[in-house]
C-alpha positions in Angstrom: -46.3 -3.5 61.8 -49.2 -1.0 61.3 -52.3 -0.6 59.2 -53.1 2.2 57.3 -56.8 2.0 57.1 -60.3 0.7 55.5 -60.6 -2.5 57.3 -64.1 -2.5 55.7 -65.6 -2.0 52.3 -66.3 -3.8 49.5 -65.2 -7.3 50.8 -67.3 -10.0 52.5 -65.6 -10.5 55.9 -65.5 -6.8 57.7 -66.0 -8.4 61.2 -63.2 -11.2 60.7 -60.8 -8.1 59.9 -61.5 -6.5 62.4 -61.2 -9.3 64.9 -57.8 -9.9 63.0 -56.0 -6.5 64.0 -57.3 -6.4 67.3 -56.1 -10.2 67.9 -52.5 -8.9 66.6 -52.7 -5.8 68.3 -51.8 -3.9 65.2 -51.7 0.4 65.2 -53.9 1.3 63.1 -54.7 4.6 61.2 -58.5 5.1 60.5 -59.5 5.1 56.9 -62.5 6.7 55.5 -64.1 3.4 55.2 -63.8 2.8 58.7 -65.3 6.4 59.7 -68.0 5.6 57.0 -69.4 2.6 58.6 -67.8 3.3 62.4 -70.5 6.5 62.7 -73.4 5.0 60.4 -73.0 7.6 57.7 -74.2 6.1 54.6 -71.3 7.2 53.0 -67.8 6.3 52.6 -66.4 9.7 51.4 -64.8 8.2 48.0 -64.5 9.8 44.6 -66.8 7.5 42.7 -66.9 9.0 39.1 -69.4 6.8 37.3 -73.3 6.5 38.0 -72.7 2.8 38.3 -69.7 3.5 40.5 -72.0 5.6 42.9 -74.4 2.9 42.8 -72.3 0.0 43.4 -70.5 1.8 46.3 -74.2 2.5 47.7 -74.4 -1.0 48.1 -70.9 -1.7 49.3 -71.7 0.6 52.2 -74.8 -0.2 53.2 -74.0 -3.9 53.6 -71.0 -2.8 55.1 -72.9 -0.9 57.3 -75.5 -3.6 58.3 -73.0 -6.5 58.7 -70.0 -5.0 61.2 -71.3 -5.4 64.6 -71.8 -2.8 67.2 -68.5 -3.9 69.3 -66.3 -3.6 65.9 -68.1 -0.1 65.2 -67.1 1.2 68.2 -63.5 0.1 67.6 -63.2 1.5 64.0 -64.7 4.9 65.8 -61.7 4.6 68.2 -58.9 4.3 66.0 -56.5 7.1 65.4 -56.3 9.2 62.5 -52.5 9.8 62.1 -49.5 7.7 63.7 -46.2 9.3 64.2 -43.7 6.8 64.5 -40.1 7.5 65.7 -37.3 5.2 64.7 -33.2 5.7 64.6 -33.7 9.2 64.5 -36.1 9.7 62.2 -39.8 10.6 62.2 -42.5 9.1 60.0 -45.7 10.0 60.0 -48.6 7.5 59.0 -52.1 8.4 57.6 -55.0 6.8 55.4 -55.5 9.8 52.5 -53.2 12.7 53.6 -52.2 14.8 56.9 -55.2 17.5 56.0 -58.3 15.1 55.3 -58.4 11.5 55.6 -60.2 10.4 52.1 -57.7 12.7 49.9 -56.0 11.4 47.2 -52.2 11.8 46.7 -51.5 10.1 43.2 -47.9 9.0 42.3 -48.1 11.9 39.7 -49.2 14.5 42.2 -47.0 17.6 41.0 -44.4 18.2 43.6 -45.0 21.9 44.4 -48.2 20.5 45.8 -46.6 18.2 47.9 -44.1 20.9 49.1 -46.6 23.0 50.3 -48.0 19.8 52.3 -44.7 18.6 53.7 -43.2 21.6 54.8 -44.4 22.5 58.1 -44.5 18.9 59.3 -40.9 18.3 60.2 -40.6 14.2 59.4 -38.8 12.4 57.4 -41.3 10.5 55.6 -45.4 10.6 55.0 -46.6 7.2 54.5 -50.1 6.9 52.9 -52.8 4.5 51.5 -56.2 5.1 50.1 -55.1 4.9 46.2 -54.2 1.6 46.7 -51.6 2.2 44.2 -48.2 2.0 45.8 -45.5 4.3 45.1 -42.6 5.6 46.3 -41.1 8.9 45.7 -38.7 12.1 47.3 -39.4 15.7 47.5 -37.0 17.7 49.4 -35.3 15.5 51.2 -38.9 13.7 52.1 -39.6 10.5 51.5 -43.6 10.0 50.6 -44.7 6.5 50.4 -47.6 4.8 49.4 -48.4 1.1 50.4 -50.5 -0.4 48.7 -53.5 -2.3 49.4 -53.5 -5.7 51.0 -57.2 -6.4 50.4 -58.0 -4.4 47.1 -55.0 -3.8 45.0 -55.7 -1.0 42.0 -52.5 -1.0 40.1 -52.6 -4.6 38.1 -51.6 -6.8 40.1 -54.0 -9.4 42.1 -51.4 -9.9 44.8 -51.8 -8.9 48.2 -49.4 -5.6 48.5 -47.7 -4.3 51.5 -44.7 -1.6 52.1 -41.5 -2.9 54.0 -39.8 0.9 54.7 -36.2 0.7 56.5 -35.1 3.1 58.3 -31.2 2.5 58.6 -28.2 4.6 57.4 -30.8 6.0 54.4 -35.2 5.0 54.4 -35.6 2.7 52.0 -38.6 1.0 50.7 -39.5 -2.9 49.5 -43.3 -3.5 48.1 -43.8 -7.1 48.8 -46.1 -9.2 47.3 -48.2 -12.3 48.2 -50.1 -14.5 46.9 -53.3 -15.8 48.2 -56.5 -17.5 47.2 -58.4 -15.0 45.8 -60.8 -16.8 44.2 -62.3 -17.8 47.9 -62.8 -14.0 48.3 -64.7 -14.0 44.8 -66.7 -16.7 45.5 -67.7 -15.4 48.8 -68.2 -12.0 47.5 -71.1 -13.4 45.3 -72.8 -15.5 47.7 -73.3 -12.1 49.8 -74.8 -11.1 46.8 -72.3 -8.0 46.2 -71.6 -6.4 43.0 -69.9 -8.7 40.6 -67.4 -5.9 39.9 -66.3 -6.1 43.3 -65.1 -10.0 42.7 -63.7 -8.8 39.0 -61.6 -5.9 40.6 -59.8 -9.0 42.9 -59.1 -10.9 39.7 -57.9 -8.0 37.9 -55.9 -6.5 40.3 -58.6 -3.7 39.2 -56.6 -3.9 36.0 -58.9 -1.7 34.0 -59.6 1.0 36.4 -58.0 4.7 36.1 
């Protein structure tokens, strides 16, 4: 099992998350959520494209930033920013945006030549991503690149929690799984920290209405 990043952001219980992975003793990538808050920046590195957005994700941030604890900062500083994992052969590598810069967005749609020029002096088998939290899963050259979804804050329609089950057998292939979980808790507790409503909408909505 491994995490691919942005423990934090956006939802009410950073610290709890936090004390979750390292209960569980999951690997996990840093996201730039994590670098945002781990190193005080006051910003998260995302490509807010709205006035409102900006705003919103101002606020996100900075109670972000106020809430995680010192201890849990210094454990999102500490947390690696690619994984390579090695399994019946074959090499996958795991990171939060992409292998060059950790809060860069690789779309489904992202034109393949693009990709190519990414992929080919990597030598793996398969790049495994986050940070769209839009999960796809697509080939180029031989390559398998793999996006899993978000667990906390889906963006493709569906309220569900969303993870990636990749095998690695005779051939990769790759399962999104989907769970169900009371997200109206997270809503209501969203509000009482007094965070932007749109945050509780986007976990209804499975952030139905976003591009």
């Amino acid at each position: 099992m491994y995490c691919l990043g942005d423990l934090v952001g956006y939802g009410p219980r950073p610290n709890e998350v936090i004390s979750l992975l390292k209960t569980l003793e999951i690997p996990t990538v840093m996201g730039n959520y994590d670098d945002g808050v781990g190193y005080e920046r006051g910003d998260c590195g995302c490509a807010y494209t709205t006035t409102q957005e900006r705003e919103d994700g101002q606020v996100s941030i900075d109670w972000t930033t106020r809430t995680v604890t010192q201890a849990n900062k210094e454990y999102l500083r500490g947390l690696e920013k690619s994984i390579m994992v090695e399994a019946e052969g074959r090499r996958l590598l795991l990171v939060h945006g992409s292998p060059r810069r950790i809060n860069e967005y690789l779309y489904e749609d992202r034109p393949e030549a693009s990709l190519r020029r990414m992929l080919e002096s990597l030598n793996i088998d398969a790049l495994v991503c986050g940070h769209t939290h839009k999960p796809y899963h697509r080939e180029v050259d031989g390559v398998h690149v793999i996006n899993d979804g978000s667990v906390g804050k889906p963006k493709d329609g569906d309220p569900r929690a969303c993870y990636a089950l990749i095998s690695v057998a005779a051939e990769i292939e790759v399962e999104f799984k989907r769970v169900e979980y009371p997200v109206q808790s997270v809503v209501d507790e969203i509000e009482e920290a007094e965070l932007p409503e749109c945050f509780a909408e986007s976990l209804l909505t499975g952030d139905l209405n976003k591009s």
